[in-house]
Every structure is written in structure tokens, then in C-alpha cells.
N, C-alpha and C positions, 0 to 999 in steps of 0.2 A: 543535483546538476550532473552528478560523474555519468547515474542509470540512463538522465533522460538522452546522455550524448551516445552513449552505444551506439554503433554501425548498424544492428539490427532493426533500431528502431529510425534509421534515416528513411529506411523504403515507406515509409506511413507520412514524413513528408513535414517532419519535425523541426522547425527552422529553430537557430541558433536565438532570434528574435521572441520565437514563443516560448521556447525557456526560459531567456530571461523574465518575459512577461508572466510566467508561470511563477517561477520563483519571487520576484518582485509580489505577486499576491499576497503568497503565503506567508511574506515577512508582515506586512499589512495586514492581514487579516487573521492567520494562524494563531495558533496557541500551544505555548509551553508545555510539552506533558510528560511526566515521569514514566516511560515504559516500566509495566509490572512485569518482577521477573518471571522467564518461563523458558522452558525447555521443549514443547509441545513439536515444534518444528523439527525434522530430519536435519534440515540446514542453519547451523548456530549462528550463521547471519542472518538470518530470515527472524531469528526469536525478537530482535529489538522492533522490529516491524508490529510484529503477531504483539509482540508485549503492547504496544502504542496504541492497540484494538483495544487490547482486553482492558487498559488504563481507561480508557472512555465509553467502553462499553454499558459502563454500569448507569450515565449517564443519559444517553439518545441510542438511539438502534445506530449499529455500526455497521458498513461493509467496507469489506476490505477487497479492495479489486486487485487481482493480478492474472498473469501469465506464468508464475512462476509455479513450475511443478510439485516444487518442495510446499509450496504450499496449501495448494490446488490438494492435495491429499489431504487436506483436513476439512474441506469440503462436508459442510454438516454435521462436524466433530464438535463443535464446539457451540452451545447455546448461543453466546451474547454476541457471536460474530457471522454475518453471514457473507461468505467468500464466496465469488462469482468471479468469471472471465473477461476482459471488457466489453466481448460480446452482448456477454450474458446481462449485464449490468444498463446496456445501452437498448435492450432490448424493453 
């Protein structure tokens, strides 16, 4: 909830409403998963993210979408995850 409020992401037209709507899914639908540890990531906050791929990866094809630079650098780094931009993802 803290990411999806960022100022940055107001200008894309983000309503308070679709978050909740967002978040309310993922309680309903998500599932529990133990990030595997890792240090892969430049940014040590980014690794519980990256851990939460690799946790599931071994499972379904994973992507993981971001904008975020720290991790946009591993871009084809790593087999079981395949990291795109939302562009990229939407396209």
C-alpha cells in the first residue's frame, strides 16, 4: 500500500479506491510465501522482492515487473526470473 501511494505514481491516475481494490485481491487471492534468501540485488530492499521470484520460481514461469533500477540490472541475470518494465510486460 506505502509503494502504490507514492506521489510519483499519482501522475498514472492511481486512485486511493484502486488500491484498496488492489490490495483487497491479493488478500483473497494471494498466497503466503517464504522469500528465499538472497543478496543478488544492489538494493537490500529490493532482495525480499527478488527472494519472492526466486521462492516461486521453481514452480510456474515467473516475472517480475518493475521500474526500479536496482533491479532492472539483473535483467537476464538470472534464469528462473524474467524481469521486464511495465511497458515491456504490457506489450
Amino acid at each position: 500500500m506505502r509503494v502504490l501511494s507514492y506521489p510519483r505514481l499519482v501522475r498514472y491516475g492511481i486512485t486511493q479506491e484502486a488500491i484498496d481494490s488492489f490490495i483487497k485481491t491479493l488478500i483473497i487471492h494471494g498466497k503466503m510465501v517464504i522469500p528465499k534468501s538472497t543478496t543478488l540485488c544492489r538494493d537490500p530492499d529490493d532482495n525480499e522482492v527478488l527472494g519472492i521470484a526466486l521462492a516461486v520460481s521453481d514452480k510456474s514461469e515467473v516475472y517480475l515487473i518493475s521500474a526500479d533500477k536496482d533491479i532492472l540490472v539483473l535483467k537476464g541475470e538470472i534464469e528462473s526470473v524474467r524481469i521486464l518494465t511495465p511497458q515491456e510486460f504490457l506489450k
